[in-house]
N, C-alpha and C positions, 0 to 999 in steps of 0.2 A: 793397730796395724797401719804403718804407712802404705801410701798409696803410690802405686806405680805410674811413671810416666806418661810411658804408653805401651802398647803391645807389640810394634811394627819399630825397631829403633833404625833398623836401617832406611827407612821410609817417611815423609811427610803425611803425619798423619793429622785427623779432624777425628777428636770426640764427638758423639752425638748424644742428644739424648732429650725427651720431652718432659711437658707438666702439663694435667689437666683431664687426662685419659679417662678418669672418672667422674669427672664432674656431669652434673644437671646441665648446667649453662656456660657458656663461652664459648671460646675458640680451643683446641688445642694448640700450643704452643710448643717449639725444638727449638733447638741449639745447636750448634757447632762450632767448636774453637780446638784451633793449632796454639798449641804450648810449646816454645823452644824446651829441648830435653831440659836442661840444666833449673828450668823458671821453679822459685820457690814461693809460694803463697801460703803463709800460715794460715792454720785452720780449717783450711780447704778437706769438703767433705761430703761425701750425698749429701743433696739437699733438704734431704727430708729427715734431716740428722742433727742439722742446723735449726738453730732460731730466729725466726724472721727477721730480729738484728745482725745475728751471725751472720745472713746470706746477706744485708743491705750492705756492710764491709766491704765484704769478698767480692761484688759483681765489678765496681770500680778498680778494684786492683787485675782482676780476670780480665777487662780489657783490657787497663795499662801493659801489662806481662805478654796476652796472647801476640802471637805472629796476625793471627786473623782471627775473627769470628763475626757470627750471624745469629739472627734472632727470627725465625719466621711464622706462622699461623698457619690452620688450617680451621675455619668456620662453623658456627655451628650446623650453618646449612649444607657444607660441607659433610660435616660428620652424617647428617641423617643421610646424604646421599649414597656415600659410598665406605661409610660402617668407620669405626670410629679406630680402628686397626690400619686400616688404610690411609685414612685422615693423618694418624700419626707418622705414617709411612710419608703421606705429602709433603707434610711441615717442615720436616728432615730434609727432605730432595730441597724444598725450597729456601732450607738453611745453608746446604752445601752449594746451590748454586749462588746465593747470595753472598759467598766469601771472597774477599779480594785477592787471596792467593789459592788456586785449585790445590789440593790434600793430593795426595799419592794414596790415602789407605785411609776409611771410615771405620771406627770404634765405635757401633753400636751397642747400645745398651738392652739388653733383651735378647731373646732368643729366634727373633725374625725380622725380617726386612729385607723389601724390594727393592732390589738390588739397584744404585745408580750407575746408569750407563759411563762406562768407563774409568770406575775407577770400583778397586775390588774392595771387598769389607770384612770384617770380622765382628759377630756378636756374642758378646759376652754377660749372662746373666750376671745381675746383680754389681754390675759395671761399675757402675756410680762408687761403688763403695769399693772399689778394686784400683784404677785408674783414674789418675789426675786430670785429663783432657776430660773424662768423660760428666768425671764430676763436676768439674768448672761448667761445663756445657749445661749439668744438670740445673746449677745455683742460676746464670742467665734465665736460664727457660722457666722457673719456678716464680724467678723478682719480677720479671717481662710479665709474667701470667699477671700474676698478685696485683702487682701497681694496676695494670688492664682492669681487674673486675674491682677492683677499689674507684674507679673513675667512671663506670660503666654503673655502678651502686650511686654514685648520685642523681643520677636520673631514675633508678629503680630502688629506691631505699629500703623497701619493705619486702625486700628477697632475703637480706639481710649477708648482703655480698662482701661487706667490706670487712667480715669477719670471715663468713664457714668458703668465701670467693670462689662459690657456687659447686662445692661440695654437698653430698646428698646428707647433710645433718638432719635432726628432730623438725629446728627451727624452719631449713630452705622448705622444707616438702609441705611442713604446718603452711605455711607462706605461697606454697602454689597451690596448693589446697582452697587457701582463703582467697586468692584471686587472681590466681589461673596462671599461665607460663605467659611469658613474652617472648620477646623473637629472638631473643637470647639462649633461649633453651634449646635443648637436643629436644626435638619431638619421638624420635624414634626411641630414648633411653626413658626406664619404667620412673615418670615422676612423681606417682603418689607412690607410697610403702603399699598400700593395700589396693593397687590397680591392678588390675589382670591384664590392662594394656596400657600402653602409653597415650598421653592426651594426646 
């Protein structure tokens, strides 16, 4: 199935959309990118649909093509403070406000979000695989993440980031287990399998 444009054609709009919501450690990461109607990117596709080559392609040509786009964070200290739902909500305001041309209309991915002041939105589950804007948005935010805990693993090698890039695998939780979380980690998210609370 090809993917739509966008949802608003009469209107400037901005895909959004994050990576990382599950993870142990990091930051989460969002996206935002305006796509001229007509822009053709092959292959282009959720990201999570893609292979880590697929998506290293696609992020240079997803800037070349966009009108605009952003890449923003929200922390892991972040996320323990104010839940990792809102954290993704931050990232997003902080992608939209990071674009060099303001969106008329936000294509969320999901079924919720805090609304940004002044400009109206629409979310749409399962986006990513629906909409072109929202997917390209998805591929930044996914490569942005990636490369991030790949470089964040050289200093912490034995999380083993540059592979599961701090997904809750076998390996990450064996590995906090054996010597504990660093300042990387969500503390508030359950990081042994077998804790009854978080470290």
């Amino acid at each position: 199935m090809s993917l739509a444009p966008c949802y608003r054609k009469d209107l400037l709009e901005a895909g959004c959309d994050e990576a990382g919501r599950g993870c142990l450690a990091g930051p989460v990461v969002a996206a935002a990118v305006l796509l001229p109607p007509g822009a053709r990117i092959p292959g282009l596709n959720d990201s999570k649909k893609l292979s880590a080559g697929q998506r290293a392609e696609l992020r240079p040509l997803i800037m070349q093509k966009a009108i605009a786009w952003a890449v923003a964070e929200a922390s892991a200290e972040e996320i323990d403070r104010i839940n990792i739902l809102n954290a993704s909500f931050l990232a997003m305001h902080r992608a939209i406000a990071a674009l060099s041309i303001p969106p008329q209309h936000l294509l969320i991915d999901g079924n919720r979000f805090n609304p940004y002041t002044g400009i109206p939105h629409t979310c749409m589950v399962k986006g990513d695989g629906r909409f072109r804007n929202i997917a390209a948005a998805s591929v930044l935010a996914k490569t942005h993440r990636d490369a991030l805990m790949e470089q964040l693993a050289l200093d912490h090698p034995h999380y083993g980031w540059r592979i599961n890039k701090g997904y809750p695998t076998p390996d990450h939780r064996h590995a906090i287990a054996q010597h504990g979380p660093c300042l990387w980690h969500r503390r508030s998210f359950r990081l042994l399998a077998d804790a009854a609370v978080p470290l």
